[in-house]
PDB file with SEQRES, HELIX, SHEET and CRYST1 records, atoms N, CA, C and O in Angstrom:
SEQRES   1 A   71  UNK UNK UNK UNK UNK UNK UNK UNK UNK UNK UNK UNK UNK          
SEQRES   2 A   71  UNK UNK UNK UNK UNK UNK UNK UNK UNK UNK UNK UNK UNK          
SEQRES   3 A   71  UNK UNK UNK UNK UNK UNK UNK UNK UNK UNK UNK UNK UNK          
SEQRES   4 A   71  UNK UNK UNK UNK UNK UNK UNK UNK UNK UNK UNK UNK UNK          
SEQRES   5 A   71  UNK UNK UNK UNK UNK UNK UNK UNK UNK UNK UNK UNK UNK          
SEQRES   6 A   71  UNK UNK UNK UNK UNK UNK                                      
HELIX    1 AA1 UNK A    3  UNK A    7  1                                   5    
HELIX    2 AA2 UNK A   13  UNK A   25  1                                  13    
HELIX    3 AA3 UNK A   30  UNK A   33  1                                   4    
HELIX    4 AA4 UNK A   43  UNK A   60  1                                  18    
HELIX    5 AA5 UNK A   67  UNK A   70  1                                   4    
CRYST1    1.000    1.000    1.000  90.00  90.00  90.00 P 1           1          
ATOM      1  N   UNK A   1       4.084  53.317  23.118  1.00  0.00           N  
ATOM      2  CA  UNK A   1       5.105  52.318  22.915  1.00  0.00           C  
ATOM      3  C   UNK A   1       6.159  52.906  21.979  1.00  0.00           C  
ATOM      4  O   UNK A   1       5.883  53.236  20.826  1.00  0.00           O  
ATOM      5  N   UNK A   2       7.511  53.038  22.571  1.00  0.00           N  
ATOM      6  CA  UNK A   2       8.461  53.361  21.774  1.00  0.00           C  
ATOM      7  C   UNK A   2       8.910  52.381  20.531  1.00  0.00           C  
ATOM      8  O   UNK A   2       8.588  51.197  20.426  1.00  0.00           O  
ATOM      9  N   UNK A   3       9.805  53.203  19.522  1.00  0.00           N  
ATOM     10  CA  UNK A   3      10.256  52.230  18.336  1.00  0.00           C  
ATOM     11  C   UNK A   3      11.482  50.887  19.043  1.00  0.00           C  
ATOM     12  O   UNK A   3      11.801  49.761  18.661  1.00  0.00           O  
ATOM     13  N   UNK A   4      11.874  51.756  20.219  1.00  0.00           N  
ATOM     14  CA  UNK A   4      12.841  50.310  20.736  1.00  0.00           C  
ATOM     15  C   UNK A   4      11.736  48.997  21.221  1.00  0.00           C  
ATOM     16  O   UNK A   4      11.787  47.779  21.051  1.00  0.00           O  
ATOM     17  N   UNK A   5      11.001  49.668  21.723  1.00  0.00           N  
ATOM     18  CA  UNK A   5      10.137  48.198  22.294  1.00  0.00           C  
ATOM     19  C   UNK A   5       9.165  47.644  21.436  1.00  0.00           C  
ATOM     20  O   UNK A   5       8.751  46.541  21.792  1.00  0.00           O  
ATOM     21  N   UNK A   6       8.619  48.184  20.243  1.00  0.00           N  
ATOM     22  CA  UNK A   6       8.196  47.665  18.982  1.00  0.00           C  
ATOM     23  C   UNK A   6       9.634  46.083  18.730  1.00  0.00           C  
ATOM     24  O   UNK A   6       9.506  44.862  18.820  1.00  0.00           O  
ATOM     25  N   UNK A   7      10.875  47.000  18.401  1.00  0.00           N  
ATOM     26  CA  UNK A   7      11.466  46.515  17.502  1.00  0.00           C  
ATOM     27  C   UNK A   7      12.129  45.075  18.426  1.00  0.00           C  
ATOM     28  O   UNK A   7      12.801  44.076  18.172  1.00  0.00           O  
ATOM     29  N   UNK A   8      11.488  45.681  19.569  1.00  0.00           N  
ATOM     30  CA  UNK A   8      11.925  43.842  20.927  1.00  0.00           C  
ATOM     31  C   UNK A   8      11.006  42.925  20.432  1.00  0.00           C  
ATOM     32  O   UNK A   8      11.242  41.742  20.677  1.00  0.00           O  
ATOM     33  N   UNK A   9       9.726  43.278  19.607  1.00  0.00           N  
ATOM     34  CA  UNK A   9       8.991  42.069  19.973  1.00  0.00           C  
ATOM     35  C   UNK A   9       9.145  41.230  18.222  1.00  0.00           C  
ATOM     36  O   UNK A   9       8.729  40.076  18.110  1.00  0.00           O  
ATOM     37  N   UNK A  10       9.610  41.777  17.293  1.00  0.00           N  
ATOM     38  CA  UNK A  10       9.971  41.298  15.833  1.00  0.00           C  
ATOM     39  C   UNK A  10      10.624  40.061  16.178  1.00  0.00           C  
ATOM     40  O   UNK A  10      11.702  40.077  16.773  1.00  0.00           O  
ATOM     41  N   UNK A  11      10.083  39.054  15.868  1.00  0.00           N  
ATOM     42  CA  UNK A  11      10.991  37.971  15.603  1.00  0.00           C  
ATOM     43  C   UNK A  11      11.981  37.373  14.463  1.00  0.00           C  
ATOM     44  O   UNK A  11      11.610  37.374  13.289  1.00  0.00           O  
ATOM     45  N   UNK A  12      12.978  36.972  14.758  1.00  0.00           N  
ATOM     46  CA  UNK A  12      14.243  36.524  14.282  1.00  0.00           C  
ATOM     47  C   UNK A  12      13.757  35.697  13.197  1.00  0.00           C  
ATOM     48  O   UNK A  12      12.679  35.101  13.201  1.00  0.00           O  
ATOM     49  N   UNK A  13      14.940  35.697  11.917  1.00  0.00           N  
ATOM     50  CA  UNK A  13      13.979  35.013  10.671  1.00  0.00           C  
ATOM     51  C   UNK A  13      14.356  33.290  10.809  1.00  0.00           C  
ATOM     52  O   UNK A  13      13.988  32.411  10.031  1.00  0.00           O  
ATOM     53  N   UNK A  14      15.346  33.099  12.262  1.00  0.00           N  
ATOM     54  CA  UNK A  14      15.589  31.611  12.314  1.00  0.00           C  
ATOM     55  C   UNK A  14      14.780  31.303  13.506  1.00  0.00           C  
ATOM     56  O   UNK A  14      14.541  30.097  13.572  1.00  0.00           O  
ATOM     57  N   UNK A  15      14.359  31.886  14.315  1.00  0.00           N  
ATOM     58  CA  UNK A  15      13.193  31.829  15.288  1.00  0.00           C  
ATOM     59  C   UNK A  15      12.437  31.458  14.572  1.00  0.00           C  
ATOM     60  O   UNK A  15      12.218  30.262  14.379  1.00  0.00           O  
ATOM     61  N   UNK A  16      11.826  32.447  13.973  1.00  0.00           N  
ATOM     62  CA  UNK A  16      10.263  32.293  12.852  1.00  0.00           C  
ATOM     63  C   UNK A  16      10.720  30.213  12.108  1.00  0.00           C  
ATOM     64  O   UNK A  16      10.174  29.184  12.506  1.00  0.00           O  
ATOM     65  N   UNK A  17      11.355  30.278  11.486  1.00  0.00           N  
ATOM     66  CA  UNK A  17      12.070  29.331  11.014  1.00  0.00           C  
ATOM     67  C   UNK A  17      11.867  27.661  11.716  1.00  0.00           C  
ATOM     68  O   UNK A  17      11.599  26.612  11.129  1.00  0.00           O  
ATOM     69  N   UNK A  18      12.059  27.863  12.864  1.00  0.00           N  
ATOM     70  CA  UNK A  18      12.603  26.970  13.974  1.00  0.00           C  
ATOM     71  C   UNK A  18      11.125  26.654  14.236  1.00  0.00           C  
ATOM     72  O   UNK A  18      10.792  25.470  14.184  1.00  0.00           O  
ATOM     73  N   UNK A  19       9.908  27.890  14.600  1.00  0.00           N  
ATOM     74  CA  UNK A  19       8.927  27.677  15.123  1.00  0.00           C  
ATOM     75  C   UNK A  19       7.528  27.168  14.168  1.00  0.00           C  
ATOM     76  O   UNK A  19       6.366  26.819  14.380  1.00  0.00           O  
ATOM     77  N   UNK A  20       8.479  27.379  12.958  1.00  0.00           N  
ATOM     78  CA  UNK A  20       7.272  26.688  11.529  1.00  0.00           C  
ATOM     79  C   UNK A  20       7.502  25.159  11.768  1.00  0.00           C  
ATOM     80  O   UNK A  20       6.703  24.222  11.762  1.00  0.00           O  
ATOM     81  N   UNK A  21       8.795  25.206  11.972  1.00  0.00           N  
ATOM     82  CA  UNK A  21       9.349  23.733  11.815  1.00  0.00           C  
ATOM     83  C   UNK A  21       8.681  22.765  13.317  1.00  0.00           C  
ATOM     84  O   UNK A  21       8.239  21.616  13.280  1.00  0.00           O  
ATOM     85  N   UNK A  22       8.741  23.222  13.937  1.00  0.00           N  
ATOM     86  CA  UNK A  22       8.209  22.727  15.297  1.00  0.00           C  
ATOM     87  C   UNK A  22       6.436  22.477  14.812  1.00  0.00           C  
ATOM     88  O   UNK A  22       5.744  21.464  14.911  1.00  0.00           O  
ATOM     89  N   UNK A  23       6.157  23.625  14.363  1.00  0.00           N  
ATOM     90  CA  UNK A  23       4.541  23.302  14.180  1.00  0.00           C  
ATOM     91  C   UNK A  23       4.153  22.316  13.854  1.00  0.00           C  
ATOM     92  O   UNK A  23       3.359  21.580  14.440  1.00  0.00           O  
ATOM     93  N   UNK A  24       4.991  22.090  12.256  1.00  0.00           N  
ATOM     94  CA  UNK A  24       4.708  21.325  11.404  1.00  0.00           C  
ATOM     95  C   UNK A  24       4.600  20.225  11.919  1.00  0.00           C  
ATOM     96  O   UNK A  24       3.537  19.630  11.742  1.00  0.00           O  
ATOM     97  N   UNK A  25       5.237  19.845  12.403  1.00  0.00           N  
ATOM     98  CA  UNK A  25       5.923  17.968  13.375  1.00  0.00           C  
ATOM     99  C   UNK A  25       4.836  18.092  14.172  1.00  0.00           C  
ATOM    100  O   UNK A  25       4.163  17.061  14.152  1.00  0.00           O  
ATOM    101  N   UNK A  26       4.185  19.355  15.201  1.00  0.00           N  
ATOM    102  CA  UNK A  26       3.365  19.125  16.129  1.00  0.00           C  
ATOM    103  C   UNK A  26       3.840  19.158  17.535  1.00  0.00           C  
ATOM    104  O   UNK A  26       3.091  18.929  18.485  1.00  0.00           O  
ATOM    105  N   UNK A  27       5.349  19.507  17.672  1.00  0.00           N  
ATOM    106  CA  UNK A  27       5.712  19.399  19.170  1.00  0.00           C  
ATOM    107  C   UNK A  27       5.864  21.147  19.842  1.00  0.00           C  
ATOM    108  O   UNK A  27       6.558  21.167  20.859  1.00  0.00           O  
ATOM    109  N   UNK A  28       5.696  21.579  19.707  1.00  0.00           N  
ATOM    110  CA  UNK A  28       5.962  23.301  19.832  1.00  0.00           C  
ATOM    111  C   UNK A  28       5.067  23.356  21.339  1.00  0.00           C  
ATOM    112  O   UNK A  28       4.023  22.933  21.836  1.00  0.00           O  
ATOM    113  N   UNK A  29       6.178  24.131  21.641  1.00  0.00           N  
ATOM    114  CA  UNK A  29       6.421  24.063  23.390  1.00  0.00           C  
ATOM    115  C   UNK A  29       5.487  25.505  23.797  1.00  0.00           C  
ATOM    116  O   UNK A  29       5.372  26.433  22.996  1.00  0.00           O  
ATOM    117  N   UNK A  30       4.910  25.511  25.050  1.00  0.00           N  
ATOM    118  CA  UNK A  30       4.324  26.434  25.329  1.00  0.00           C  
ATOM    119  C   UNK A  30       5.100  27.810  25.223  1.00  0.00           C  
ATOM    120  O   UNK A  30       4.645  28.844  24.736  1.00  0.00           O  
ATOM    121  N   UNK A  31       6.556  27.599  25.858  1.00  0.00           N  
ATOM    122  CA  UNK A  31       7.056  28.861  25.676  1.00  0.00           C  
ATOM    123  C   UNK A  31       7.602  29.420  24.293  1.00  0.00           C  
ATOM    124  O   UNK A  31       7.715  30.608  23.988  1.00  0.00           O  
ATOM    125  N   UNK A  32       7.813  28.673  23.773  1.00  0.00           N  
ATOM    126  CA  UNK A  32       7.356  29.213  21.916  1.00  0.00           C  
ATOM    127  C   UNK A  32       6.233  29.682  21.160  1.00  0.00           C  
ATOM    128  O   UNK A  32       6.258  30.415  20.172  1.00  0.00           O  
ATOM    129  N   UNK A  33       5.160  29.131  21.787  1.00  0.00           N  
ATOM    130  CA  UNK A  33       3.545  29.289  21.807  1.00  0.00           C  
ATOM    131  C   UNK A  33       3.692  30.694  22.331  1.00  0.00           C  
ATOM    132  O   UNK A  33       3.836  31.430  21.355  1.00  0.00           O  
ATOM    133  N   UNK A  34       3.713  31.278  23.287  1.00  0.00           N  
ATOM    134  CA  UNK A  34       3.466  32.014  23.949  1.00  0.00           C  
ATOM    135  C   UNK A  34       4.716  33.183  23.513  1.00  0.00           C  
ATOM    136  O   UNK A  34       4.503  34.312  23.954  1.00  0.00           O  
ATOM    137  N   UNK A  35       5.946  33.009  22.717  1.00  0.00           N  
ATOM    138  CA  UNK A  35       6.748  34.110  22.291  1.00  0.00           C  
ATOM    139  C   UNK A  35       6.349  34.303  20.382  1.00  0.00           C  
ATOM    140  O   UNK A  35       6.572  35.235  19.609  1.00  0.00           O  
ATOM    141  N   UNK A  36       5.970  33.524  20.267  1.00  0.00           N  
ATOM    142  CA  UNK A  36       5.065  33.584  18.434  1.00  0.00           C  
ATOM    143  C   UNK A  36       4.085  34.518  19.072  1.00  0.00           C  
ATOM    144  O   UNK A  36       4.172  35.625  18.540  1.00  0.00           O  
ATOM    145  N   UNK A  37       3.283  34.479  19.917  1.00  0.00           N  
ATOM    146  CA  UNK A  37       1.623  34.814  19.413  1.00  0.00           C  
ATOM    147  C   UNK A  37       2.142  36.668  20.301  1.00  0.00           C  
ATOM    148  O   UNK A  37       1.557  37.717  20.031  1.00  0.00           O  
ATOM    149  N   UNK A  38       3.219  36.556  21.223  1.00  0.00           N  
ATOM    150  CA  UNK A  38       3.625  37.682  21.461  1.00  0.00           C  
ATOM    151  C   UNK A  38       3.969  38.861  20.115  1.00  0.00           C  
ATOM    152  O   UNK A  38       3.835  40.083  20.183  1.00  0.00           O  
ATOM    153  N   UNK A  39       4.396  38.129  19.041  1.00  0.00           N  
ATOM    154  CA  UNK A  39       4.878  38.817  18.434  1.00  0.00           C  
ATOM    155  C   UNK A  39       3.971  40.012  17.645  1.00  0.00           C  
ATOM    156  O   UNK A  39       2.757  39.842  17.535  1.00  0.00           O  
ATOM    157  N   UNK A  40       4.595  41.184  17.121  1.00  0.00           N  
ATOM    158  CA  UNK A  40       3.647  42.185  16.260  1.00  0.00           C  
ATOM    159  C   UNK A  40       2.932  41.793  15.088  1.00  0.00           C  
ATOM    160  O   UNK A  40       1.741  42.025  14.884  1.00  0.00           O  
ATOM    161  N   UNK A  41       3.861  41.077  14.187  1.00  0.00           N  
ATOM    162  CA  UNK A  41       3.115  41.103  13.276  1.00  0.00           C  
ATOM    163  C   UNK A  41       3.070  39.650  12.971  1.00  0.00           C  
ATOM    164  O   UNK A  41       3.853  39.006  13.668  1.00  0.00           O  
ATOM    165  N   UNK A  42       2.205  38.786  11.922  1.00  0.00           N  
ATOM    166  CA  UNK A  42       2.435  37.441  11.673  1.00  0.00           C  
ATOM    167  C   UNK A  42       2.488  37.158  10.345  1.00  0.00           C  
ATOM    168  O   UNK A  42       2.345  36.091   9.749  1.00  0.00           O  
ATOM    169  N   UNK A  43       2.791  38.642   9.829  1.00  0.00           N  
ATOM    170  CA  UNK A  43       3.267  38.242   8.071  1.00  0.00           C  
ATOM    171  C   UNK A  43       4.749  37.338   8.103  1.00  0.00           C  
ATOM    172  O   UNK A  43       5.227  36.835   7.086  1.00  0.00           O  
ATOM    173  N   UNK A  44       5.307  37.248   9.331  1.00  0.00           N  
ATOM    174  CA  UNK A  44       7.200  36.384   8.844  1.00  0.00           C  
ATOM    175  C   UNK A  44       6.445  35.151   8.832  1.00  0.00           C  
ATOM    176  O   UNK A  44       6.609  34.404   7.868  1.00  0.00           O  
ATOM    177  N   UNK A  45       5.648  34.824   9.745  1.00  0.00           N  
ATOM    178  CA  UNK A  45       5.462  33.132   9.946  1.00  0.00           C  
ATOM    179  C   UNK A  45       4.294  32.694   8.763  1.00  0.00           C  
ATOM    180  O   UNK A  45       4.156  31.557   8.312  1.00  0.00           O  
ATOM    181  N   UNK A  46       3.622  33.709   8.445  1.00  0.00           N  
ATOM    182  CA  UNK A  46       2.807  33.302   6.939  1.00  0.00           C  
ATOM    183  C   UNK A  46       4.099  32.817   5.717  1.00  0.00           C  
ATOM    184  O   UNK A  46       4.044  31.780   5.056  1.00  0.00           O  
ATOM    185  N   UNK A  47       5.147  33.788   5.643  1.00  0.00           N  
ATOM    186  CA  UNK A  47       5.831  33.579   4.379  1.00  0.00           C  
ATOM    187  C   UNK A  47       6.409  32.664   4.861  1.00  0.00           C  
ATOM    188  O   UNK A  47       6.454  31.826   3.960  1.00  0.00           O  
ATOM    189  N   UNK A  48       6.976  32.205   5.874  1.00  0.00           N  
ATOM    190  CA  UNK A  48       8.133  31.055   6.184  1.00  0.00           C  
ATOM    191  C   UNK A  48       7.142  30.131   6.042  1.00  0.00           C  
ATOM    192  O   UNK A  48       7.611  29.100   5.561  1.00  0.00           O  
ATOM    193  N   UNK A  49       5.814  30.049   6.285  1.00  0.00           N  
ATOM    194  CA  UNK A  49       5.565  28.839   5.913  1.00  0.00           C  
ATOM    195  C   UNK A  49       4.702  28.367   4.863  1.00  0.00           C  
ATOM    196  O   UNK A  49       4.373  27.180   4.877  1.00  0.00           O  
ATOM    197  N   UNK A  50       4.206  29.286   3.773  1.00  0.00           N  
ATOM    198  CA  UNK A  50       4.580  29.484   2.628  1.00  0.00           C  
ATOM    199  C   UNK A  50       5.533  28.578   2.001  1.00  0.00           C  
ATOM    200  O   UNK A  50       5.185  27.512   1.493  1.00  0.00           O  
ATOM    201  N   UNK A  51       6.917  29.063   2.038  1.00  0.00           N  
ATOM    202  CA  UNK A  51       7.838  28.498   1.502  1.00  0.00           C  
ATOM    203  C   UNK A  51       8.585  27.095   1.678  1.00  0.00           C  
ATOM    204  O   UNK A  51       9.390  26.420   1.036  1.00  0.00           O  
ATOM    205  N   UNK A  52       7.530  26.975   3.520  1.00  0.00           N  
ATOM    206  CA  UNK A  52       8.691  25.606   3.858  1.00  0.00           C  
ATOM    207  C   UNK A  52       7.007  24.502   3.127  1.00  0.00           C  
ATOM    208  O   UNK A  52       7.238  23.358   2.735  1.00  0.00           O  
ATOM    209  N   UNK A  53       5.813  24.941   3.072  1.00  0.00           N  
ATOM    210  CA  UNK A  53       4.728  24.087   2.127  1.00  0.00           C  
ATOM    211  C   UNK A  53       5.481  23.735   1.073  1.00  0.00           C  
ATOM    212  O   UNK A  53       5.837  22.581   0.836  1.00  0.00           O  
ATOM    213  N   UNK A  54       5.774  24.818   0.339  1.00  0.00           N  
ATOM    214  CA  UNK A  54       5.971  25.061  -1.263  1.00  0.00           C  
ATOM    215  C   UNK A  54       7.327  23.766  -1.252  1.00  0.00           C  
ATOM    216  O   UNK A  54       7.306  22.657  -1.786  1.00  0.00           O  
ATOM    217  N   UNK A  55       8.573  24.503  -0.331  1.00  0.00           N  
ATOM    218  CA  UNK A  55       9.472  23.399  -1.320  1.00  0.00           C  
ATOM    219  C   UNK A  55       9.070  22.047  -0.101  1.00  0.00           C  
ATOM    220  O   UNK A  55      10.199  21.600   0.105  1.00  0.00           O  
ATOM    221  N   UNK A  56       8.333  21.405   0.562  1.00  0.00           N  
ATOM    222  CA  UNK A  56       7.711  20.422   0.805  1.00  0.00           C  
ATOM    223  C   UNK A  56       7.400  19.076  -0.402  1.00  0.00           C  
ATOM    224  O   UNK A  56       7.911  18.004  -0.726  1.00  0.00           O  
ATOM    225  N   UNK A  57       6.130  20.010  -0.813  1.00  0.00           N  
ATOM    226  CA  UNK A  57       5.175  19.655  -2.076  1.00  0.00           C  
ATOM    227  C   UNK A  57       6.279  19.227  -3.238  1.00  0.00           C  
ATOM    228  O   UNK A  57       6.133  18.201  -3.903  1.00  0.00           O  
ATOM    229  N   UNK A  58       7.495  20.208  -3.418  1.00  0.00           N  
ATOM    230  CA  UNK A  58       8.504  19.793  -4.226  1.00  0.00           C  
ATOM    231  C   UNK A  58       9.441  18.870  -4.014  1.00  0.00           C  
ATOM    232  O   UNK A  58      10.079  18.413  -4.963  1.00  0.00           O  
ATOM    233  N   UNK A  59       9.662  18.455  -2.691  1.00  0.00           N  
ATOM    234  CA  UNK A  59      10.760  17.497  -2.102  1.00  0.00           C  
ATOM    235  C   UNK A  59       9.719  16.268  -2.678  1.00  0.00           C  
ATOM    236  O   UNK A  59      10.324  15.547  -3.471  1.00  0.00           O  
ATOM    237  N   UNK A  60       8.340  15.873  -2.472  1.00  0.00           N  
ATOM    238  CA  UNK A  60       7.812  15.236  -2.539  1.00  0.00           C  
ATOM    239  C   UNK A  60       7.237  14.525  -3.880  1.00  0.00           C  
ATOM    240  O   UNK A  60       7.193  13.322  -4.135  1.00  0.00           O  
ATOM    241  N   UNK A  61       6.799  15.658  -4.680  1.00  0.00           N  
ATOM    242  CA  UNK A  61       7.418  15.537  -6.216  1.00  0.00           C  
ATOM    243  C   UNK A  61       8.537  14.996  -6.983  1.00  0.00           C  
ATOM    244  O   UNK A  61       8.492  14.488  -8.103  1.00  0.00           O  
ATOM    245  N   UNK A  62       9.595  15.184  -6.190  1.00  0.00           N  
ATOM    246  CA  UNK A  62      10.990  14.969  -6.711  1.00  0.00           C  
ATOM    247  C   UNK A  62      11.273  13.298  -6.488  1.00  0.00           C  
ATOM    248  O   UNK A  62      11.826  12.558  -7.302  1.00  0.00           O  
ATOM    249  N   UNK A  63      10.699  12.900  -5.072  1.00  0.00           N  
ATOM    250  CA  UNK A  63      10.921  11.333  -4.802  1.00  0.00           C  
ATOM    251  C   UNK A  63      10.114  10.674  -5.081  1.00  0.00           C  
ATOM    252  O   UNK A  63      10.244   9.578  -4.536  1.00  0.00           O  
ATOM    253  N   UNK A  64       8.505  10.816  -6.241  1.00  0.00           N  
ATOM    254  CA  UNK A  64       8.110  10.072  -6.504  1.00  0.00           C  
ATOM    255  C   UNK A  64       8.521  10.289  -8.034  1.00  0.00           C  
ATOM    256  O   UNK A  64       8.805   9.317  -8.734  1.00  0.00           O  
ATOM    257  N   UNK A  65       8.543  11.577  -8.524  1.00  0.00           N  
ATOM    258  CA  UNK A  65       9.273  10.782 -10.090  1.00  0.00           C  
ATOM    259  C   UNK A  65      10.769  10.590  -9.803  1.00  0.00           C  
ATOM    260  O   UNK A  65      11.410  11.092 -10.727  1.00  0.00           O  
ATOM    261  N   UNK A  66      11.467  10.116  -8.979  1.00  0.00           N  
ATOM    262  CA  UNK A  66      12.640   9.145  -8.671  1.00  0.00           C  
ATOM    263  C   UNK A  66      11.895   7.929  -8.483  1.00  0.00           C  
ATOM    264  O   UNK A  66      12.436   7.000  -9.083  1.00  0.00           O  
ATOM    265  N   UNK A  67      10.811   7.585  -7.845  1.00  0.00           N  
ATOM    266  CA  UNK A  67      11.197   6.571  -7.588  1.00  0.00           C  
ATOM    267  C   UNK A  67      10.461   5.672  -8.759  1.00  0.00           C  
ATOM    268  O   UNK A  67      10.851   4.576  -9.161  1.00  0.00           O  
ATOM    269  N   UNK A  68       9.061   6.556  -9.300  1.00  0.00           N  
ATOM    270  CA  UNK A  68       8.932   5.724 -11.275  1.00  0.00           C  
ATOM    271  C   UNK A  68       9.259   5.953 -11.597  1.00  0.00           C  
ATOM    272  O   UNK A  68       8.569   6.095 -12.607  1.00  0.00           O  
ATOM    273  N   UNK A  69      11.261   6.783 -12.032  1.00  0.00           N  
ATOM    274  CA  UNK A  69      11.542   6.634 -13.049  1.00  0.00           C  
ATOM    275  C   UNK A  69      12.860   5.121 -13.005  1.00  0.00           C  
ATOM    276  O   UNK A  69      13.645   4.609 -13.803  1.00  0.00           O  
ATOM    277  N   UNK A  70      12.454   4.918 -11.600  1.00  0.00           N  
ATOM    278  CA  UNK A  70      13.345   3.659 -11.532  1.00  0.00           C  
ATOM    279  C   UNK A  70      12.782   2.417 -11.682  1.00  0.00           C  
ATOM    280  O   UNK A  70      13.355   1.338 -11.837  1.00  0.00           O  
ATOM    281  N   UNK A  71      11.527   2.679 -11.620  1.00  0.00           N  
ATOM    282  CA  UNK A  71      10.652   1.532 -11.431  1.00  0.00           C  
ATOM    283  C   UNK A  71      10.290   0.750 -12.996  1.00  0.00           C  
ATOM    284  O   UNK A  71       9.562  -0.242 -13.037  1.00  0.00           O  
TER     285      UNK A  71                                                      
END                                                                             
């Protein structure tokens, strides 16, 4: 396998992005299914979703001390 056809199967960091986001909700389409699990490696979709947990947990943090500090 050449470095060009390695570097076909890397996915895009708004692909990766798009397809955390789909997970998450639960609707992720076979042919997304099937171009993720194509891919080489699965360290992008560990960190993207990593980060979309992390500031999650923080969005969620943020609207409950909003909403006791109104209370």
């Amino acid at each position: 396998m050449s470095g060009d056809e390695k570097q076909g199967n890397k996915p895009k960091l708004i692909a990766v992005f798009l397809s955390i986001c789909s997970a998450f909700m639960g609707v992720q389409s076979d042919k997304n299914l099937i171009s993720d699990f194509s891919s080489n490696s699965v360290w992008p979709f560990i960190i993207v979703a990593l980060v979309f947990v992390f500031a999650f947990i923080l969005l969620l943090v943020f609207i409950v001390k909003l909403i006791l500090s109104s209370a």
